[in-house]
C-alpha positions in Angstrom: -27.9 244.1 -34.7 -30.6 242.6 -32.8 -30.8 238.5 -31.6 -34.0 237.3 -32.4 -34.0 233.6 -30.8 -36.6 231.1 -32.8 -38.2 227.8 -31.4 -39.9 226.2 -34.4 -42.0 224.0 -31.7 -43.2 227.2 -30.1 -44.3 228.7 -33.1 -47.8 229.7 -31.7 -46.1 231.7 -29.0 -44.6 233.7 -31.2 -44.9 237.3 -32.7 -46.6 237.9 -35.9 -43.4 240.0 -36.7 -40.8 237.4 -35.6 -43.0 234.8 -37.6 -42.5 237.1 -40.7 -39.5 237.1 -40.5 -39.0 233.6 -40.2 -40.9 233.0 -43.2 -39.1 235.5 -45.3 -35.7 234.1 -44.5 -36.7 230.4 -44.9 -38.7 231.0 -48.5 -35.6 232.7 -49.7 -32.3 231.1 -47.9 -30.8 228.2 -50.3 -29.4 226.5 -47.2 -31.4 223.1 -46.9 -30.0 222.5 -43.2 -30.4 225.2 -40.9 -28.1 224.4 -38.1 -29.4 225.1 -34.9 -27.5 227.3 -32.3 -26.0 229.3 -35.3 -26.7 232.7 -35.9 -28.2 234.1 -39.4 -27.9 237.3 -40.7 -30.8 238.4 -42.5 -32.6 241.9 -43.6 -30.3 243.5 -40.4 -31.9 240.8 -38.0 -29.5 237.9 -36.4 -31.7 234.8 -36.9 -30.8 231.8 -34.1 -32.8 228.8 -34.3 -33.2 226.2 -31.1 -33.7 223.2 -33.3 -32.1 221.8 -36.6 -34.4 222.2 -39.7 -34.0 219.9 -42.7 -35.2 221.3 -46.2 -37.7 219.4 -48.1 -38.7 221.0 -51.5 -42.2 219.6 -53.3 -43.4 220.6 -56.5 -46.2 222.5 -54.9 -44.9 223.2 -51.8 -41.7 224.2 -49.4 -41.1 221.8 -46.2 -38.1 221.9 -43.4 -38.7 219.6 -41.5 -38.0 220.5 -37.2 -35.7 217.7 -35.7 -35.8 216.8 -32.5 -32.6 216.5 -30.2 -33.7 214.7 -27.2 -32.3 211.3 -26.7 -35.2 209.9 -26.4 -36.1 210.6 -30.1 -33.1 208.9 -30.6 -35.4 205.9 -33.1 -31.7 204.0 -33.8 -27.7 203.8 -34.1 -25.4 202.0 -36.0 -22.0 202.0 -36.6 -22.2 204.9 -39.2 -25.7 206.0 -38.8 -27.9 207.5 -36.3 -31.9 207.6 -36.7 -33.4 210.8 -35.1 -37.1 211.2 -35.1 -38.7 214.5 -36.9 -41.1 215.8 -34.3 -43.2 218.5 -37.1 -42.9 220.6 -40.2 -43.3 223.9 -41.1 -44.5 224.7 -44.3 -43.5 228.2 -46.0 -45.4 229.7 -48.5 -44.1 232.0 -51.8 -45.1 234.8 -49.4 -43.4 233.6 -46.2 -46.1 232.9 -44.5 -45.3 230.0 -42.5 -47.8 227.2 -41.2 -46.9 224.0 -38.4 -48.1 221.1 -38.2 -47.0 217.7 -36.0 -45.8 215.0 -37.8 -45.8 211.2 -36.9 -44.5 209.5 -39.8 -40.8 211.1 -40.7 -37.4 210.3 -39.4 -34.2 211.5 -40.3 -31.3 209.3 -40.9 -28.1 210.7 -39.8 -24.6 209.2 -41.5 -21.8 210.0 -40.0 -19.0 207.6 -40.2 -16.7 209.9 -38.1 -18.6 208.1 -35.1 -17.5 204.6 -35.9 -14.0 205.6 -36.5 -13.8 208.0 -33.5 -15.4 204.5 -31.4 -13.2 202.1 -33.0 -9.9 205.1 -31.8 -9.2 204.3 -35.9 -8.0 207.1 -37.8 -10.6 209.3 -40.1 -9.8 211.1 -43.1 -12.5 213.6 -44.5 -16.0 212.3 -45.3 -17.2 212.4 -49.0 -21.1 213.2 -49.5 -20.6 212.2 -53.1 -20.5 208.5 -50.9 -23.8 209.4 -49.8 -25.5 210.7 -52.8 -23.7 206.9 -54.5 -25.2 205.2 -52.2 -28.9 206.7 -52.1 -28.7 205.8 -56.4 -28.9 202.4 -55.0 -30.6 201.6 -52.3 -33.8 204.1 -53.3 -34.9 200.8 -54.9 -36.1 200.3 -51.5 -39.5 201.9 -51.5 -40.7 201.1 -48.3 -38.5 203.2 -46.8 -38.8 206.2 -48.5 -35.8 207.5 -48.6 -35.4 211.3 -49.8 -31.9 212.1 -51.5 -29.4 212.9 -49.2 -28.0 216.5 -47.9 -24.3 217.0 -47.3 -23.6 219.4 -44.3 -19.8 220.5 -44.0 -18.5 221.1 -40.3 -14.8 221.7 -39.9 -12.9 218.7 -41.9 -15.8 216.2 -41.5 -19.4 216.3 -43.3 -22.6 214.4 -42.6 -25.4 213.3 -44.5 -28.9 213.9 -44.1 -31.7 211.8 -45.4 -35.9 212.3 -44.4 -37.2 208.8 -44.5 -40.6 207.0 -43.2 -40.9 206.7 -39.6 -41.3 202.7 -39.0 -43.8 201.2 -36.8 -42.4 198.3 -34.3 -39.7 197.5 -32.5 -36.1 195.5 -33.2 -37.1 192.0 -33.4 -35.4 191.2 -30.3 -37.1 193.4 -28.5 -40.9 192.6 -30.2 -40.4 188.8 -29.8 -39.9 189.0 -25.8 -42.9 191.5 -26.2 -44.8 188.4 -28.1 -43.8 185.5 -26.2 -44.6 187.7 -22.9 -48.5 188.4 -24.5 -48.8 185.0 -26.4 -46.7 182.8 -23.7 -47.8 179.7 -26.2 -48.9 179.9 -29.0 -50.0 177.4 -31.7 -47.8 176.7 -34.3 -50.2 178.4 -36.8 -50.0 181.2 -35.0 -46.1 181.3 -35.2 -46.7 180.7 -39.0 -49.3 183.4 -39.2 -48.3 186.2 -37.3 -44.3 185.2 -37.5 -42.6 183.4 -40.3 -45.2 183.9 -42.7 -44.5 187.9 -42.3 -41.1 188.0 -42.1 -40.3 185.8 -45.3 -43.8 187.9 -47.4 -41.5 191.5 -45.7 -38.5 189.9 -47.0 -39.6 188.8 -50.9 -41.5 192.7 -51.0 -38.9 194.7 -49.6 -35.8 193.2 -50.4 -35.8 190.4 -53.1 -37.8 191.9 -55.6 -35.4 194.8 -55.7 -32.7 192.6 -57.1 -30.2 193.6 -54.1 -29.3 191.3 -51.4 -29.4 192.8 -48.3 -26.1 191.5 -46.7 -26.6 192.2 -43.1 -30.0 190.7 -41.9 -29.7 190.3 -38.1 -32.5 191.1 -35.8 -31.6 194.9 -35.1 -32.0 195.2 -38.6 -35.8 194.0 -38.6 -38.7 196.0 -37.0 -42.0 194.3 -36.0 -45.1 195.7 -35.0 -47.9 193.6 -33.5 -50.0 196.0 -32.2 -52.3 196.2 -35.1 -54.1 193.2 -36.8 -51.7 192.6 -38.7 -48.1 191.8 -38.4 -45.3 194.5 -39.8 -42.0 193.9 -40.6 -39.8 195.9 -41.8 -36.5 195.6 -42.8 -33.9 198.6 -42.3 -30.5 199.8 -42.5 -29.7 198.7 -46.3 -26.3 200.9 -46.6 -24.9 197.1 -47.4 -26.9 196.1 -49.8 -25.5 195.2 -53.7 -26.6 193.7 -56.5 -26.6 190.4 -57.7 -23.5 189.4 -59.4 -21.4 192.2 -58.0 -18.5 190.9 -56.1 -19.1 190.1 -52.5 -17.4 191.6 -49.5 -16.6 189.8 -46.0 -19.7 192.0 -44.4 -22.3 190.8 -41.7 -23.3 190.3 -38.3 -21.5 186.9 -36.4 -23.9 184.5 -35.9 -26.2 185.2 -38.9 -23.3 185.8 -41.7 -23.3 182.5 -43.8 -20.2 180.3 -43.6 -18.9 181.0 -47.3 -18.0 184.4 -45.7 -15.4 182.8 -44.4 -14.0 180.3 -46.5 -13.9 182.3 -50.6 -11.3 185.0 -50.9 -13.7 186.5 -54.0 -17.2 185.9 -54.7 -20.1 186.9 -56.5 -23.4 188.9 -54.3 -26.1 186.0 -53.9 -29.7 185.6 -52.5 -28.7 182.7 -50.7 -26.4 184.6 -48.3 -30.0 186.5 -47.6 -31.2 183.1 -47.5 -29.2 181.6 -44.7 -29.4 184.6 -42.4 -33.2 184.7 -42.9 -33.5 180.7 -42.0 -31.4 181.6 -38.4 -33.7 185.0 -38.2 -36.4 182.2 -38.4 -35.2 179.6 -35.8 -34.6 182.6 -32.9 -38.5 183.2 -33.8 -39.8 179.3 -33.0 -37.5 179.3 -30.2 -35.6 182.2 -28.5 -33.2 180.6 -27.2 -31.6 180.0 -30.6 -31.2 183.6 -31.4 -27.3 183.4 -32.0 -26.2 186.1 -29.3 -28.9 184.9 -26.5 -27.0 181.9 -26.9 -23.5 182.9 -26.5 -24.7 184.6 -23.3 -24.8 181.5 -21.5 -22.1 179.6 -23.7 -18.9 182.0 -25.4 -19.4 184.7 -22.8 -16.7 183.2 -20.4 -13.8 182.7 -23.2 -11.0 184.9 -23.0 -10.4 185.7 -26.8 -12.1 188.3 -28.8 -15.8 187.7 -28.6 -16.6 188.5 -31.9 -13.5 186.4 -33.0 -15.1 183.4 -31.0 -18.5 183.9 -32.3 -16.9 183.4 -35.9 -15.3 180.4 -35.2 -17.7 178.9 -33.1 -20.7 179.2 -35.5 -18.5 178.0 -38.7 -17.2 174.7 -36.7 -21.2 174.1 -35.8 -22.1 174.9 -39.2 -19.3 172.7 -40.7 -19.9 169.5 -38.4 -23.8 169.6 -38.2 -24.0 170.9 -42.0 -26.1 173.3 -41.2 -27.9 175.9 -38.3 -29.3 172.9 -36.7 -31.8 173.6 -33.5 -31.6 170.5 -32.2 -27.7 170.2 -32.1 -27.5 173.8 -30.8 -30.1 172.7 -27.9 -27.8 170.9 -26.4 -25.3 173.4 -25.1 -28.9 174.9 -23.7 -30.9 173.7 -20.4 -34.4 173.7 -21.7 -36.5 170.9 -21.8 -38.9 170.3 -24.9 -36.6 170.7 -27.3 -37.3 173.1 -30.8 -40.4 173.6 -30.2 -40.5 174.1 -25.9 -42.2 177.4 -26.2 -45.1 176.5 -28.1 -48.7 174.8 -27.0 -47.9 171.5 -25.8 -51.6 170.5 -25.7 -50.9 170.5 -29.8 -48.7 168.0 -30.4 -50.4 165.2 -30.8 -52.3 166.1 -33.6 -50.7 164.6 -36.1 -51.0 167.3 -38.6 -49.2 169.5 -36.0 -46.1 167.2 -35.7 -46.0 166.5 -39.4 -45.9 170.5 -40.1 -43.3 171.2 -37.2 -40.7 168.3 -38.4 -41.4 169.9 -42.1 -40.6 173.6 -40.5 -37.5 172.2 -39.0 -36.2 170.6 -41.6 -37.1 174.1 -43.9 -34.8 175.9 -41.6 -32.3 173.3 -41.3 -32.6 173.5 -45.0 -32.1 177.1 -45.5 -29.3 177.2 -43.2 -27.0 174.7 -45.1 -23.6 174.9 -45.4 -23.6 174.7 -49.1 -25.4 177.7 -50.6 -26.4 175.7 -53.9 -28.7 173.9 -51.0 -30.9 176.5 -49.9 -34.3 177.2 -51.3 -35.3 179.9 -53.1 -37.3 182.6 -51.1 -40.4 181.6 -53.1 -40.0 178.1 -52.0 -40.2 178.9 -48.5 -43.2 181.4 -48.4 -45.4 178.1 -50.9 -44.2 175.6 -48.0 -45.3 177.8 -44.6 -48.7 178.8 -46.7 -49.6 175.2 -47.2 -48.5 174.1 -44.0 -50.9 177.0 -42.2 -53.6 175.8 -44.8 -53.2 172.6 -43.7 -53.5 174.1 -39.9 -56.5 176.3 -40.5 -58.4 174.1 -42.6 -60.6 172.9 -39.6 -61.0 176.4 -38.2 -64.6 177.5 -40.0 -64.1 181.0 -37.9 -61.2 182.2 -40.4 -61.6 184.4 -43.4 -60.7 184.3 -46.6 -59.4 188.0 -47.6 -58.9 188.6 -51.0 -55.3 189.3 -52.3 -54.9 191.7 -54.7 -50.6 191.1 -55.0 -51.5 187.2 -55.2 -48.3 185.3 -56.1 -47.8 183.0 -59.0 -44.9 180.2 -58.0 -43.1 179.9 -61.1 -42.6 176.2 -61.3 -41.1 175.7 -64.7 -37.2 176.4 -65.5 -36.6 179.8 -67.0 -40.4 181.4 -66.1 -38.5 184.2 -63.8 -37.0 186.4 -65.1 -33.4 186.9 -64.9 -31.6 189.8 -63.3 -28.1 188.3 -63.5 -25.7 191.0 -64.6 -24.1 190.8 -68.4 -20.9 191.3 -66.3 -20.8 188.1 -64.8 -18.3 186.0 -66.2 -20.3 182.9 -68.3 -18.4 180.0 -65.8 -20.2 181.4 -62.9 -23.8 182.4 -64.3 -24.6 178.8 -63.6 -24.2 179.0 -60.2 -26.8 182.1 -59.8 -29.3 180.3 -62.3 -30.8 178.2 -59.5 -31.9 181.4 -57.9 -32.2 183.4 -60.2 -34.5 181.6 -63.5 -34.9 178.4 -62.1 -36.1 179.3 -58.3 -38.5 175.9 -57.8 -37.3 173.3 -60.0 -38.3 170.2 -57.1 -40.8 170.1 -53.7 -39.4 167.0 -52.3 -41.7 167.8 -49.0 -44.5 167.4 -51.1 -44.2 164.7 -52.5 -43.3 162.9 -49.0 -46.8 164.5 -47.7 -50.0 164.0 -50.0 -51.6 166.3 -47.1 -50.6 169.4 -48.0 -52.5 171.5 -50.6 -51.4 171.8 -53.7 -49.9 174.6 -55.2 -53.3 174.8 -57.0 -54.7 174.9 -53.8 -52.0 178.1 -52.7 -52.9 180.4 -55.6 -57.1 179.8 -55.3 -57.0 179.7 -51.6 -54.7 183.0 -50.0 -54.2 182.3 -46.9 -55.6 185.1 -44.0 -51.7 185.5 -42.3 -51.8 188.7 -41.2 -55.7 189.2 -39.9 -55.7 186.0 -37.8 -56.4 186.3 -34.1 -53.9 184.4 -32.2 -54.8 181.3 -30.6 
């Protein structure tokens, strides 16, 4: 029986026969992952294939998708997942003819929790896809990720799962924010409200909130920025955490970012506000990155003997408890930098008095969203009506801006019980109260407002979009 060896990158190079018979075994196999290295009998021919192929069926048409296995396509790794990118197609006709084409915009996300365990020298019982398929019925709610359902490939005892998703643009935020501050060295606080925090929360309300699933693990390796186009894109990624609201909470997160009542309620209901408080330190790192949690226990935790991850926890929790919140200006003193918050923006602009009034109202937003108490955060809608009238406020003086129209303009529901509800009928009537707040009632006060006439109304927010992500930096 003859070897025929098949590279689907080289497809060009090869012969019209070996092409045929390519085609003819992939139109008719019902494998969707053809392993590569492996040998496949077909029509008296021994098929081996160089690269992995991932199946893809569409109505009209049959996909497998060619996977690349350089390291350098490696797009991301996790504890239980690996993100490889999918360097073309090959599309297969009825007929088995077969056509390639490159392909920029697909990855494939690789789960395999035998890694973590194998890391972690923990023992590791056979992996179930059925997990998989579970957990692709919930978080497909995420539609900018475009996630296809999953495909279960045995190998000895163990099995992975296979998911095509979108390629994303960008870089891990930690990685795009040095990029920033190295191309932007200081920048205007409109700026950092425009291209930064104005983004980030918008990304977090379309991707994640509106979903009705909290997210459970934001931390900046889980958030991809681009800004190498016009406008900013974020991005926000490995969801295999996410629940529901009103499920019951797990101890899950990253130290640093995880909210203190992680730590301190054996049982507990899924809330926003846990997305809440790990957005408002997400927001912090990106005024000042100093502040990014594990930047600062570089030069701070890195020298105790105990578990690091262990002193994170505690370390965080007793800063939280004492200061009541994620406060910047508490945390800057363990740091020797010289300007305080806001060191790394233009110094030229603070003595406008607009500028100072918006940056102590930013500060005390964050401070705000970090409390220690959940019941004290503000609702995510609350935050993206205060950083739109503060850049109003900004940009109101600069005739060279545009207003773009905005076809997904937001109404802020200002009265009690105008959202509606998503809390589940499971949810025990003593605690539906407590996810009320967030849930019908997300704006019941302003108190900023009120304290500064200055800032547009929330008239002024709906009739006058603000241009955030087409605004060249200052």
């Amino acid at each position: 029986m003859a070897t025929i060896e098949i590279n689907p990158n080289e497809l060009e190079s090869l012969t019209e026969e070996t092409k045929k018979k390519m085609g003819d075994f992939l139109a008719k196999t019902p494998r969707r992952f053809i392993r590569k290295k492996c040998d496949y009998t077909h029509q008296g021919d021994r098929l081996h294939f160089t690269k992995n192929l991932i199946k893809s069926e569409r109505p009209d048409k049959t996909l497998f998708y060619v996977i690349s296995n350089a390291p350098e396509h490696i797009l991301g790794e996790g504890s239980f997942n690996r993100i490889r990118e999918i360097i073309a197609s090959i599309e297969v006709g009825a007929d088995g003819k077969v056509e390639y084409q490159f392909e920029g915009g697909k990855a494939l996300k690789v789960r395999n929790p035998n890694r973590s365990h194998q890391a972690n020298k923990e023992a590791c019982g056979p992996y179930c896809h059925k997990l998989a398929e579970e957990e692709f019925e919930r978080i497909n709610r995420f539609k900018h990720l475009q996630m296809e359902a999953p495909i279960g490939v045995k190998r000895g005892e163990h099995e992975k799962s296979y998911s095509v998703m979108k390629k994303m643009p960008g870089q891990p935020m930690r990685a795009a924010l040095e990029h920033y501050s190295r191309q932007y060295p200081r920048p205007t606080t409109a700026a950092v409200l425009n291209k930064l925090l104005i983004p980030l929360i918008e990304a977090y309300y379309d991707q994640i909130y509106l979903t009705g699933l909290v997210h459970r693990d934001i931390q900046p390796e889980n958030v991809l920025i681009d800004f190498s186009q016009d406008e900013t894109i974020v991005n926000f990624i490995d969801v295999d955490n996410a629940m529901l609201v009103g499920d019951m909470d797990t101890t899950s997160g990253t130290a640093g970012y995880a909210p203190p009542e992680l730590f301190t309620v054996n049982t507990r209901r899924v809330s926003v506000k846990r997305d809440i408080y790990s957005l408002g330190v997400l927001l912090v790192s990106c005024v000042n990155l100093l502040l990014d949690p594990w930047f600062y226990i570089d030069e701070y935790l890195l020298t105790q003997t105990e578990d690091l991850n262990s002193q994170v926890l505690k370390f965080f929790y007793k800063f939280i408890v004492k200061n009541k919140c994620f406060d910047p200006d508490s945390l800057l003193q363990h740091v020797a930098v010289e300007g305080g918050f806001y060191a790394y923006l233009n110094a030229m602009e603070s003595k406008k008095d607009d500028v100072v009034m918006a940056r102590q109202a930013i500060k005390d937003h964050l401070k705000k969203m970090t409390s220690f108490h959940p019941k004290d955060r503000p609702h995510i809608l609350e935050t993206i009506d205060l950083f739109k009238r503060l850049a109003i406020q900004l940009n109101s003086d600069e005739s060279r801006l545009s207003v773009e129209s905005d076809e997904k303009k937001r109404e802020i529901p200002l009265e009690s019980g105008s959202e509606k509800t998503d809390i589940p009928v499971n949810v025990p009537e003593k605690e539906r109260d407590l996810l009320d707040d967030e849930i019908r009632n997300p704006l019941k006060k302003f108190g900023i407002f009120a304290q500064n006439p200055m800032l547009p109304s929330p008239a002024a927010i709906r009739n006058h979009p603000l241009p955030c992500y087409t605004r060249t930096l200052s």
